[in-house]
PQR file of N, CA, C, O and H, with PARSE charges and radii, in Angstrom:
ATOM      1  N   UNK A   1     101.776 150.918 149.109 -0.4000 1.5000
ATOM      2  CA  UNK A   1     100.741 149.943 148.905 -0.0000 2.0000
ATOM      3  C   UNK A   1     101.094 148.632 149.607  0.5500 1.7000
ATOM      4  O   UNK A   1     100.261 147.820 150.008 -0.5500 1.4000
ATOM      5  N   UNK A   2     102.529 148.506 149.719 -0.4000 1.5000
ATOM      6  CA  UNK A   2     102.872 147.004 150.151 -0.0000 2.0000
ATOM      7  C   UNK A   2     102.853 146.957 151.665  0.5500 1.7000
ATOM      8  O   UNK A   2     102.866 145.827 152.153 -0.5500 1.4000
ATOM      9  H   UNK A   2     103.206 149.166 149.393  0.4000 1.0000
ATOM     10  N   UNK A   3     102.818 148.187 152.646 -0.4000 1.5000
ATOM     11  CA  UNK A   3     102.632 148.622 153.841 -0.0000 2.0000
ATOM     12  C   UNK A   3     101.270 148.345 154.208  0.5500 1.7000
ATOM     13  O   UNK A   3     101.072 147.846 155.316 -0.5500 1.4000
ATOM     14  H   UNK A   3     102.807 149.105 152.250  0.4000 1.0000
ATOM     15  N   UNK A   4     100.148 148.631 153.327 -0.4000 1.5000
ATOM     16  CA  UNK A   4      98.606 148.689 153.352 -0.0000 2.0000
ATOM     17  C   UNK A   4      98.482 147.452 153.626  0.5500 1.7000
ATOM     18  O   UNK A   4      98.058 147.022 154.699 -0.5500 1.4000
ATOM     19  H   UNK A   4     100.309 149.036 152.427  0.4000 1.0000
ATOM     20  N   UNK A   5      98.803 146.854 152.777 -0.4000 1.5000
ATOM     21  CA  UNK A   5      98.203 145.150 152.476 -0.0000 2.0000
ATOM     22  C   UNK A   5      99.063 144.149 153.101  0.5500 1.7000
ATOM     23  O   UNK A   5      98.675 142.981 153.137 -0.5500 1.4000
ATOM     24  H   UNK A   5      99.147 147.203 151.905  0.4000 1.0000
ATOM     25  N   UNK A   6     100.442 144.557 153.705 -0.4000 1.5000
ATOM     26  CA  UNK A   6     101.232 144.093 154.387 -0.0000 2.0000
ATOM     27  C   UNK A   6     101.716 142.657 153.731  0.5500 1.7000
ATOM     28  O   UNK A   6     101.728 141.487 154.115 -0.5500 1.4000
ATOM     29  H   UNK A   6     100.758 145.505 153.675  0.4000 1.0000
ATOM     30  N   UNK A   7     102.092 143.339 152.583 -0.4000 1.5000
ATOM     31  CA  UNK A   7     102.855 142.181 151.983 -0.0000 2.0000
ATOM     32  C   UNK A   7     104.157 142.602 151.337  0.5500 1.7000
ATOM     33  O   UNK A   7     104.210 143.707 150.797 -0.5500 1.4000
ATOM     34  H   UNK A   7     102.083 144.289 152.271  0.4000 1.0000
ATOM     35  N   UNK A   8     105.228 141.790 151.354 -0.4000 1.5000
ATOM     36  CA  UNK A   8     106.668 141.795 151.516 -0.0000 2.0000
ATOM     37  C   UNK A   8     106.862 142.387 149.868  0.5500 1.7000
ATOM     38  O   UNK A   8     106.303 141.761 148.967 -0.5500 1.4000
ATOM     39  H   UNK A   8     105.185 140.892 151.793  0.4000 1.0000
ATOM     40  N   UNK A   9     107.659 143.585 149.555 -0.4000 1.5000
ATOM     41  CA  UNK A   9     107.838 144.323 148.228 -0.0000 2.0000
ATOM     42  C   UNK A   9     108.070 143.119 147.312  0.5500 1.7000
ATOM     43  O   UNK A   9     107.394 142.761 146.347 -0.5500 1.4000
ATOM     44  H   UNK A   9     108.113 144.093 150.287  0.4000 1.0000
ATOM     45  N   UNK A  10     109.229 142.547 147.853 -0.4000 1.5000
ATOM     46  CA  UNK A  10     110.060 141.490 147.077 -0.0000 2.0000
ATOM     47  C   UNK A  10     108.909 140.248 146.524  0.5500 1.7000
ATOM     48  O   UNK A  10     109.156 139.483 145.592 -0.5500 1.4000
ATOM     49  H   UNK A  10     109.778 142.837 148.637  0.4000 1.0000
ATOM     50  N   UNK A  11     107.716 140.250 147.261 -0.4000 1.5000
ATOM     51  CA  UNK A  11     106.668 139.391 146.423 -0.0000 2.0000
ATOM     52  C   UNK A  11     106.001 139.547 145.448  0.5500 1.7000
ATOM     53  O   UNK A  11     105.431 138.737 144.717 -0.5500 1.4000
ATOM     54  H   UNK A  11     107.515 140.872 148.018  0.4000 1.0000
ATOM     55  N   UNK A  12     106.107 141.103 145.429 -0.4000 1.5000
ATOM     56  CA  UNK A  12     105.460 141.666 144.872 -0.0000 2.0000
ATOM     57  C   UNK A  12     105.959 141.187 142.702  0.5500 1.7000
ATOM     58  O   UNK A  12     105.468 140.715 141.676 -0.5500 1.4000
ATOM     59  H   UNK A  12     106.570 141.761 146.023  0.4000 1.0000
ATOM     60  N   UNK A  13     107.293 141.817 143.302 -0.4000 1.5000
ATOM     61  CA  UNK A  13     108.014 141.820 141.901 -0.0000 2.0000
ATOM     62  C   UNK A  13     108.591 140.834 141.755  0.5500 1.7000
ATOM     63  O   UNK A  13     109.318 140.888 140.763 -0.5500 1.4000
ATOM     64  H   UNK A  13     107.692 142.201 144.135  0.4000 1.0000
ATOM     65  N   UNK A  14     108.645 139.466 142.533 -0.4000 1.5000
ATOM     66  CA  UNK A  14     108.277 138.046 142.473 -0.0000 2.0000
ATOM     67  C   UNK A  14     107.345 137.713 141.458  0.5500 1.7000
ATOM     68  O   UNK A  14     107.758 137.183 140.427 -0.5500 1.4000
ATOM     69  H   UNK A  14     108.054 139.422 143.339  0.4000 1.0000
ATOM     70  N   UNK A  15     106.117 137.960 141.621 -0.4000 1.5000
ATOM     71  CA  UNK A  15     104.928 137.871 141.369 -0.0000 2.0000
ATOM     72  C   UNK A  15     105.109 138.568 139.423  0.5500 1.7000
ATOM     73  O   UNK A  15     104.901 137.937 138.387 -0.5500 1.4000
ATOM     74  H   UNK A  15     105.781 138.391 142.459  0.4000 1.0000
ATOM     75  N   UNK A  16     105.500 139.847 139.571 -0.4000 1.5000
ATOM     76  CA  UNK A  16     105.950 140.311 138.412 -0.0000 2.0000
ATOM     77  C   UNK A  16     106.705 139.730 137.711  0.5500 1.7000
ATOM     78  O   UNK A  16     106.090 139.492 136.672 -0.5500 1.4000
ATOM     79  H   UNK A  16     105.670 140.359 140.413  0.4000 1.0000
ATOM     80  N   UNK A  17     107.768 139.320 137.649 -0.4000 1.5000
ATOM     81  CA  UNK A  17     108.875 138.672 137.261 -0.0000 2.0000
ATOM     82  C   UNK A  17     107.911 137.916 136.713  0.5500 1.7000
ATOM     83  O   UNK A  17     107.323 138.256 135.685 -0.5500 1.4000
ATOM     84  H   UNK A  17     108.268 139.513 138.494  0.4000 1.0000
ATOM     85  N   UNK A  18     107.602 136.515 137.542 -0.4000 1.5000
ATOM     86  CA  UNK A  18     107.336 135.218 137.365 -0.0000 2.0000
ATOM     87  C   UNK A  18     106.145 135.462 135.889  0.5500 1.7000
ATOM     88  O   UNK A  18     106.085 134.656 134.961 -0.5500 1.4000
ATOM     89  H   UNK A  18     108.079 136.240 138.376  0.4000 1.0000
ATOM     90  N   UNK A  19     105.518 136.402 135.956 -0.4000 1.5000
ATOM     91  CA  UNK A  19     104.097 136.634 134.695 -0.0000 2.0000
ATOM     92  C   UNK A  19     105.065 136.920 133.667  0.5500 1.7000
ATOM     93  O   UNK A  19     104.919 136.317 132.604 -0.5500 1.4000
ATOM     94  H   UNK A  19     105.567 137.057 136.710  0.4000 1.0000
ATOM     95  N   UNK A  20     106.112 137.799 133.791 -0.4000 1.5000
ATOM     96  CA  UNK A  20     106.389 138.179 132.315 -0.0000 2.0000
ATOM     97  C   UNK A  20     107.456 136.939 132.124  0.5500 1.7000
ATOM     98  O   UNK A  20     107.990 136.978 131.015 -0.5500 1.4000
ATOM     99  H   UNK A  20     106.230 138.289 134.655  0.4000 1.0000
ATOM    100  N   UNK A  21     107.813 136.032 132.817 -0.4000 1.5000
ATOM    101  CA  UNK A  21     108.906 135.117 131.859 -0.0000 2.0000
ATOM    102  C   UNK A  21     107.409 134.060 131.374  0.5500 1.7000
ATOM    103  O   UNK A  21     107.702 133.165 130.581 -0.5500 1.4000
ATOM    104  H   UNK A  21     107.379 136.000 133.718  0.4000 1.0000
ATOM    105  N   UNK A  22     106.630 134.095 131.593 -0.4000 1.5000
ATOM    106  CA  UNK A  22     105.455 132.899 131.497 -0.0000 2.0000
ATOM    107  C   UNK A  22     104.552 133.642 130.134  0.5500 1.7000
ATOM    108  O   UNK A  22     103.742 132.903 129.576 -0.5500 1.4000
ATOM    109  H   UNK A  22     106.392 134.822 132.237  0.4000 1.0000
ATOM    110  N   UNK A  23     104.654 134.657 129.768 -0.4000 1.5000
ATOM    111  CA  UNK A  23     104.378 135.281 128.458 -0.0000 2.0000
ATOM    112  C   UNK A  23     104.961 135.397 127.401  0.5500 1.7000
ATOM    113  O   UNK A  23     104.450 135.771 126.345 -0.5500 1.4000
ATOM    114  H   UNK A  23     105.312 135.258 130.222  0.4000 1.0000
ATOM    115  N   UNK A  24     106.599 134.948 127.661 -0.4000 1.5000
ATOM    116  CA  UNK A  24     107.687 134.785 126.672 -0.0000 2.0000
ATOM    117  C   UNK A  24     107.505 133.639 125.798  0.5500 1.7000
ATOM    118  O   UNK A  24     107.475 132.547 126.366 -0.5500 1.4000
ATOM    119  H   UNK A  24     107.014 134.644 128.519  0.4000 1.0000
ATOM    120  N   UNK A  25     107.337 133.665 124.141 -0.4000 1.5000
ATOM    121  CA  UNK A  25     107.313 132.713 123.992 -0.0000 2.0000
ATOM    122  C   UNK A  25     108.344 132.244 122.984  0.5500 1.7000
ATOM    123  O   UNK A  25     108.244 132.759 121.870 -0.5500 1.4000
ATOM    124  H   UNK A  25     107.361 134.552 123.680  0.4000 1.0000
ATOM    125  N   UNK A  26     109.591 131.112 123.220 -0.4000 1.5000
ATOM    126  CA  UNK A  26     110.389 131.291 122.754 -0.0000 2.0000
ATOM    127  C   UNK A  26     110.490 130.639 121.054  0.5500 1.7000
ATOM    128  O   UNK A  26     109.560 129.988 120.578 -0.5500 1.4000
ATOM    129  H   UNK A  26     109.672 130.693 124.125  0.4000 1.0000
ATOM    130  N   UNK A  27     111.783 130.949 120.271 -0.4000 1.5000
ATOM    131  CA  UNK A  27     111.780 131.058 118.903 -0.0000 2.0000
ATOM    132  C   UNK A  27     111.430 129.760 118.150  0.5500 1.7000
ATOM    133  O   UNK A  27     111.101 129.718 116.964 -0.5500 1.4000
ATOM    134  H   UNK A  27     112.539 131.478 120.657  0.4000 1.0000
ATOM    135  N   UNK A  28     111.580 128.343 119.270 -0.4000 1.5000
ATOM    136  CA  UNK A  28     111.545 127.022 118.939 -0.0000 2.0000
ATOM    137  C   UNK A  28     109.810 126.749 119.204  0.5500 1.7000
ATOM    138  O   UNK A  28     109.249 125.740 118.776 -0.5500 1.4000
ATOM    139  H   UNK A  28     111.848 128.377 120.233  0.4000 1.0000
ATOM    140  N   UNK A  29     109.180 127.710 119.891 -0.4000 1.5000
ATOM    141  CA  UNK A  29     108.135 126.753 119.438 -0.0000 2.0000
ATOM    142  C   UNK A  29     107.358 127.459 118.593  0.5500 1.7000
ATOM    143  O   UNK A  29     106.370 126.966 118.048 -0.5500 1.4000
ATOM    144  H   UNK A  29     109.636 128.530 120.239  0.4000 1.0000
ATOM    145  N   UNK A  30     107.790 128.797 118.404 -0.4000 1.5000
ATOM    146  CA  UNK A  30     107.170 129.547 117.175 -0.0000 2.0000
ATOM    147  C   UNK A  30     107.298 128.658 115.761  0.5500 1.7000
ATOM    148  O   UNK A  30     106.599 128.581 114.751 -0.5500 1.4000
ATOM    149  H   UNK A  30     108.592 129.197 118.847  0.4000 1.0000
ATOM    150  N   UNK A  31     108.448 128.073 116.164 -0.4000 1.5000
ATOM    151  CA  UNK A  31     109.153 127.593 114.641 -0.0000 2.0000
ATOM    152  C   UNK A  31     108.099 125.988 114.530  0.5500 1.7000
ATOM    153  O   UNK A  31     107.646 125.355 113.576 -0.5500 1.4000
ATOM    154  H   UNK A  31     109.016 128.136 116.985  0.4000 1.0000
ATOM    155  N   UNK A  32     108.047 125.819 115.960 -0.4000 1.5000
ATOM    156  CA  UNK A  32     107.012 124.293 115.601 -0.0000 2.0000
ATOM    157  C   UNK A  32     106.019 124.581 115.165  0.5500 1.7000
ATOM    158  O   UNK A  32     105.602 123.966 114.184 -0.5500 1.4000
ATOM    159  H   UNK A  32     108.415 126.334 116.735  0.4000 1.0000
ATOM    160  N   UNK A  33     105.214 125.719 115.788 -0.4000 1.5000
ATOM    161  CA  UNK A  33     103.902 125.896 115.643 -0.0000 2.0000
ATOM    162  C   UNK A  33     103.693 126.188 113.926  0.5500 1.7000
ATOM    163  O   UNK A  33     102.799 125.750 113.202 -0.5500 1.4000
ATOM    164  H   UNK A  33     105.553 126.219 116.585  0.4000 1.0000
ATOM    165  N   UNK A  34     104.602 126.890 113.644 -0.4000 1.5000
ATOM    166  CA  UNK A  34     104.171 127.782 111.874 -0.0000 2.0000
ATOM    167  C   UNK A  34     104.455 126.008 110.867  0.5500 1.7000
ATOM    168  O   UNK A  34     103.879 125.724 109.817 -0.5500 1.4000
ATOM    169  H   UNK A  34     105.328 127.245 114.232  0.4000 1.0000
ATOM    170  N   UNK A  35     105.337 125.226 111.508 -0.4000 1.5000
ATOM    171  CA  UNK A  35     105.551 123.552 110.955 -0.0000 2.0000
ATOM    172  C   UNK A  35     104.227 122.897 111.068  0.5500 1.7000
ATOM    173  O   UNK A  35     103.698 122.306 110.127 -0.5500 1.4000
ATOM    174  H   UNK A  35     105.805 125.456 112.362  0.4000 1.0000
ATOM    175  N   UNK A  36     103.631 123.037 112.427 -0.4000 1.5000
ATOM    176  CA  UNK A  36     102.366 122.291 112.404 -0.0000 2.0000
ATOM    177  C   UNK A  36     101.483 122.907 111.383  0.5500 1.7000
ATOM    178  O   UNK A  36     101.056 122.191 110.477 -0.5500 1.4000
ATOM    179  H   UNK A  36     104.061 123.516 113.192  0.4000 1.0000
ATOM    180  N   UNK A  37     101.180 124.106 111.436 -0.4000 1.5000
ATOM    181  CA  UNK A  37     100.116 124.995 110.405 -0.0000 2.0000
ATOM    182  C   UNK A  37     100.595 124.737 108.873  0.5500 1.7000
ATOM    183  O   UNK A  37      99.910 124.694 107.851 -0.5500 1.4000
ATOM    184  H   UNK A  37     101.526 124.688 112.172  0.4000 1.0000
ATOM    185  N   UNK A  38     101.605 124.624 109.000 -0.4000 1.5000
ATOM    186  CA  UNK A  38     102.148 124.139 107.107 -0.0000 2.0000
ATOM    187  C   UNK A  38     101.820 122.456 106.875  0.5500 1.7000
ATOM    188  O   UNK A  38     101.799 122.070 105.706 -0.5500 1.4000
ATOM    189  H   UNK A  38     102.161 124.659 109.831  0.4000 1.0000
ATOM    190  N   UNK A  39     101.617 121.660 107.746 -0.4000 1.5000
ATOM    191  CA  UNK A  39     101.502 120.723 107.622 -0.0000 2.0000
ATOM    192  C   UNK A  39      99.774 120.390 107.328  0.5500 1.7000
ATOM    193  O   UNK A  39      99.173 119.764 106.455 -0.5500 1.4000
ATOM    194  H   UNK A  39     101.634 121.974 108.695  0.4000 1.0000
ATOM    195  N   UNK A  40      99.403 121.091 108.429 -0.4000 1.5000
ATOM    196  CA  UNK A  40      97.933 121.130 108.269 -0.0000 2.0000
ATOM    197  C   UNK A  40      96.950 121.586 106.753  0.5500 1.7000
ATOM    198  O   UNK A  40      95.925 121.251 106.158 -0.5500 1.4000
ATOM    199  H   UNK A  40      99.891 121.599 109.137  0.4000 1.0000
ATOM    200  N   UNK A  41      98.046 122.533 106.671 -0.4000 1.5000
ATOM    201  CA  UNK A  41      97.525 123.429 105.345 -0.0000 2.0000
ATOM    202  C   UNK A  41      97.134 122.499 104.066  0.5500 1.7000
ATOM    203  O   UNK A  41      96.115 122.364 103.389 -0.5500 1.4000
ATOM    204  H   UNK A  41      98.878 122.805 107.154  0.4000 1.0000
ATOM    205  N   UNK A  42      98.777 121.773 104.060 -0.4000 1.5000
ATOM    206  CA  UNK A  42      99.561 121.357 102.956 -0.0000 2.0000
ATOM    207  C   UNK A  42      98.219 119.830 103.175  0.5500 1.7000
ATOM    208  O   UNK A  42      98.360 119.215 102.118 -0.5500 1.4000
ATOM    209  H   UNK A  42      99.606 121.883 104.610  0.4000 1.0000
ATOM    210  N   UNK A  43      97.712 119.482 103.564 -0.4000 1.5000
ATOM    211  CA  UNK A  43      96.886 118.224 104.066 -0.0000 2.0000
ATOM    212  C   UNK A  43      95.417 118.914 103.657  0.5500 1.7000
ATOM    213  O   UNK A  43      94.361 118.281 103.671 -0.5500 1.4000
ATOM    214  H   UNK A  43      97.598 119.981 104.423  0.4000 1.0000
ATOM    215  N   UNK A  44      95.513 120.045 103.363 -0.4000 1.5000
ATOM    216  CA  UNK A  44      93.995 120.457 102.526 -0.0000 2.0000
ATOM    217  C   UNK A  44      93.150 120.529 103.833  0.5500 1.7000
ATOM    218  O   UNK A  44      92.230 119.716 103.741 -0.5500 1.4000
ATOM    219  H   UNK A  44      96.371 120.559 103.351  0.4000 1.0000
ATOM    220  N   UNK A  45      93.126 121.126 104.881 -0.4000 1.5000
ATOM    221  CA  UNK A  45      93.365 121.124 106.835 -0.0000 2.0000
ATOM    222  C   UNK A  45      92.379 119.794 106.505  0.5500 1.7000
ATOM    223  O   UNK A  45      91.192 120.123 106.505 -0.5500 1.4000
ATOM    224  H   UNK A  45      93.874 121.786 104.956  0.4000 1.0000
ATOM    225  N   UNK A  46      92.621 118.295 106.211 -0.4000 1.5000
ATOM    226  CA  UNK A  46      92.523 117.526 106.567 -0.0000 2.0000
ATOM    227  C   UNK A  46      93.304 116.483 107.898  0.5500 1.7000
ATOM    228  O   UNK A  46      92.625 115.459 107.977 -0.5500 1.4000
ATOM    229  H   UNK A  46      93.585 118.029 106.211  0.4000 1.0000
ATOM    230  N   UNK A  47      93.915 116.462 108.430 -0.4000 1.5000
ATOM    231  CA  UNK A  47      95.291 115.681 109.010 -0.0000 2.0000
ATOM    232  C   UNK A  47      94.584 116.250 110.435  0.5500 1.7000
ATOM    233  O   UNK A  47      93.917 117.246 110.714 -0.5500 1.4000
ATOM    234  H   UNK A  47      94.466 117.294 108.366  0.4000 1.0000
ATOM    235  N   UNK A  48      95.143 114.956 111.270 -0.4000 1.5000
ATOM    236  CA  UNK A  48      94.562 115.293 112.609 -0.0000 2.0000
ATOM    237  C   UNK A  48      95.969 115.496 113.898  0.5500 1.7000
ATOM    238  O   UNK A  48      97.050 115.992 113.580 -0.5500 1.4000
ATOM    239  H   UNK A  48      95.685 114.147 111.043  0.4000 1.0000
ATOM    240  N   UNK A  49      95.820 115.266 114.566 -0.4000 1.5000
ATOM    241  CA  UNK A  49      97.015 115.206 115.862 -0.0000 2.0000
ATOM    242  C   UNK A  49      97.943 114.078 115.194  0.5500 1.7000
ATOM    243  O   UNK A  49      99.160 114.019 115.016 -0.5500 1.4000
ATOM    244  H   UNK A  49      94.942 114.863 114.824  0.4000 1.0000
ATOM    245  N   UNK A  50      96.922 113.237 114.906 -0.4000 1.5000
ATOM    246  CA  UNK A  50      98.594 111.696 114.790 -0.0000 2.0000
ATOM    247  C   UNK A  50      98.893 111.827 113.179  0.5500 1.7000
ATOM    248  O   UNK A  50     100.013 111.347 112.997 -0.5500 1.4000
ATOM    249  H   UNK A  50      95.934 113.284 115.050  0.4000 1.0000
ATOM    250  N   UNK A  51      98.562 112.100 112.443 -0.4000 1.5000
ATOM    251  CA  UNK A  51      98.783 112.161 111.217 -0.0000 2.0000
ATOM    252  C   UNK A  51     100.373 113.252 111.410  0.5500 1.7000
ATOM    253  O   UNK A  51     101.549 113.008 111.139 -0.5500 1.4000
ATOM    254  H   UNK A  51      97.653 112.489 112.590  0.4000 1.0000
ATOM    255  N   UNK A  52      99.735 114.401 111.956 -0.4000 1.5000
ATOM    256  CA  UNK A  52     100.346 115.364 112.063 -0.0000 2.0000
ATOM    257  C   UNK A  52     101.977 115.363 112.788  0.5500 1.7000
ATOM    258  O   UNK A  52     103.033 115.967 112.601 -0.5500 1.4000
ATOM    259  H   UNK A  52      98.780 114.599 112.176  0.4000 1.0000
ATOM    260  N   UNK A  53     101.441 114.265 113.742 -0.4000 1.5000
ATOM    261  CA  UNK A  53     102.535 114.179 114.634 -0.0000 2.0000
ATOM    262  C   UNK A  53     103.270 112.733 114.208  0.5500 1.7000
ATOM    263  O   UNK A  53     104.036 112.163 114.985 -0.5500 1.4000
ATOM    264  H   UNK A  53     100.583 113.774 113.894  0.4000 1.0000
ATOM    265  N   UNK A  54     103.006 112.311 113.138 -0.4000 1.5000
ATOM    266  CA  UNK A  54     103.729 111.313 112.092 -0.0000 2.0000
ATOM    267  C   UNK A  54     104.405 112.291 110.953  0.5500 1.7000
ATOM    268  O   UNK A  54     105.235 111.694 110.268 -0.5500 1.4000
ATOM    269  H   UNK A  54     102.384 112.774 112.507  0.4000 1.0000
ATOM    270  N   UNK A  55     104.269 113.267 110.717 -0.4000 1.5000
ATOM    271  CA  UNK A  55     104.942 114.050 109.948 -0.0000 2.0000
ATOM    272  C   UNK A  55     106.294 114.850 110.370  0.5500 1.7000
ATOM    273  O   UNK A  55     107.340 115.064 109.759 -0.5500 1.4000
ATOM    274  H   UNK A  55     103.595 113.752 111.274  0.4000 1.0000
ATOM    275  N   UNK A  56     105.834 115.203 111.676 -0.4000 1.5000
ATOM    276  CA  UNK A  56     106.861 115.950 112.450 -0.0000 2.0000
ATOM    277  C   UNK A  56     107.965 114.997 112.613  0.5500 1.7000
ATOM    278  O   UNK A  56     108.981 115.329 113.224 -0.5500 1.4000
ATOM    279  H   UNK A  56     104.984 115.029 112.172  0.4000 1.0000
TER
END
């Protein structure tokens, strides 16, 4: 296929690579995100960005 379209293999799985580290999502912002949603919760989902980000 990379003969057809005449593009270099190594871009190919360049190209690959680069999508699956950009889908990883790592354990620190899982851990922020479930903090923001407890915060929100715990605020009766009243609390906005700055409220929120006065808590953090």
């Amino acid at each position: 296929m990379c003969k057809l379209l005449k593009v270099p293999r190594s871009l190919v799985y360049y190209h690959i690579n680069k999508r699956a580290e950009s889908n990883k999502i790592s354990k620190e912002e899982i851990q922020l995100e479930n903090e923001i949603i407890d915060i929100f919760r715990k605020s009766r989902n009243n609390y906005g960005t700055r409220k929120i980000k006065k808590e953090l």
